[in-house]
C-alpha positions in Angstrom: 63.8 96.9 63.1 65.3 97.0 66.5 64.9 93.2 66.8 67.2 92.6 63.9 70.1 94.9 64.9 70.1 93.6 68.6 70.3 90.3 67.2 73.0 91.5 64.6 74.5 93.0 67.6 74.4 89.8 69.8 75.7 87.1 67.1 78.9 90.0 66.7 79.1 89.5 70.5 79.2 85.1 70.0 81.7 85.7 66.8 83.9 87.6 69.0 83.2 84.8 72.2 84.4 82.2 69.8 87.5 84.4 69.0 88.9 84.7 72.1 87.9 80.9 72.8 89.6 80.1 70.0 92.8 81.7 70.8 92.4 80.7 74.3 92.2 76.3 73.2 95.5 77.2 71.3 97.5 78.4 74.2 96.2 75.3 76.4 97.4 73.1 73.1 100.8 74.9 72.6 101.7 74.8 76.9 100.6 71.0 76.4 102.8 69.9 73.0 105.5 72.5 74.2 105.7 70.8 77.8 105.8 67.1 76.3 108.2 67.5 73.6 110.5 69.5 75.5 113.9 68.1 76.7 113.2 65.6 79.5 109.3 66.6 78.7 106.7 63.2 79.0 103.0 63.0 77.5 102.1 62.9 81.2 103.7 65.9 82.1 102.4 67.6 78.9 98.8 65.9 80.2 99.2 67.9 83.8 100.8 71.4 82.2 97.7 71.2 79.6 95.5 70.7 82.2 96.6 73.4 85.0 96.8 76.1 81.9 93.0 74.7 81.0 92.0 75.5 85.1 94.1 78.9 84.5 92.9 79.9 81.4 89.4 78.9 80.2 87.5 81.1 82.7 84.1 81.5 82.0 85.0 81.7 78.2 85.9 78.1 77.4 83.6 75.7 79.0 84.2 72.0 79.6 87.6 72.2 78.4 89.6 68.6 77.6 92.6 68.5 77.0 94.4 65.2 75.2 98.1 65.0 74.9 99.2 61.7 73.0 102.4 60.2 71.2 103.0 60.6 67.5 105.9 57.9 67.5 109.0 58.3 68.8 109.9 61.8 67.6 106.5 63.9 68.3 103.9 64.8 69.9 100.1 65.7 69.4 97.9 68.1 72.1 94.4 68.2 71.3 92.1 70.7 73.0 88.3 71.1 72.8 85.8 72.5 74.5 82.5 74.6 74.2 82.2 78.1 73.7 80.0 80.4 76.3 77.0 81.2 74.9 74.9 84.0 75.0 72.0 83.1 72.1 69.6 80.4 73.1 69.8 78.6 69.7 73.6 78.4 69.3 76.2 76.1 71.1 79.6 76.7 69.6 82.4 74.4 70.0 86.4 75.1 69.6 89.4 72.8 68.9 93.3 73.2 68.7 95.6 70.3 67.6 99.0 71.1 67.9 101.5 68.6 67.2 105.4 69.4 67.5 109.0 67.7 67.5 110.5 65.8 70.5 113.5 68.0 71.4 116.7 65.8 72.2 120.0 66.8 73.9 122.8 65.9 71.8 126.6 66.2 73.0 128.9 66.5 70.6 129.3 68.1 66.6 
């Protein structure tokens, strides 16, 4: 009996690991697309913001994170995130993506 409830125990503990990776692969992917499509924003600088918040965020959480930021024609961009979750049963490797794909912002003058 005690087995089973540790192990209940433990999988509630990767569930809630894979959460907070999750969420964590989203924020990399939003600072990314956000960076990129922003006014005067390139996919290279979106590259470099996604990959400083990755170094800043991941922690021992997110492992191995990679972080792809890529043109979606001329008026958007795509930020893709992956990376693997840390793992505390033997048998079980998670993994966790984000795609985030938003608008090229433009400055217009004028009505």
């Amino acid at each position: 009996m005690v087995p089973a409830a540790m192990v209940v125990i433990l999988v509630a503990v990767q569930v809630c690991l894979w959460a907070v990776a999750a969420e964590t692969v989203q924020s990399i992917a939003g600072r990314a697309a956000g960076v990129a499509a922003g006014v005067g924003g390139t996919v290279t600088a979106g590259q470099q913001a996604g990959e400083a918040s990755a170094r800043s965020l991941a922690g021992p959480v997110v492992t191995d994170p990679v972080v792809l930021v890529e043109p979606l024609g001329p008026n958007a961009v795509r930020a893709v995130v992956t990376g693997q979750v840390e793992s505390i049963l033997p048998w079980l490797h998670p993994s966790v993506r984000a795609v985030r794909d938003v608008g090229v912002q433009r400055f217009r003058i004028g009505p």
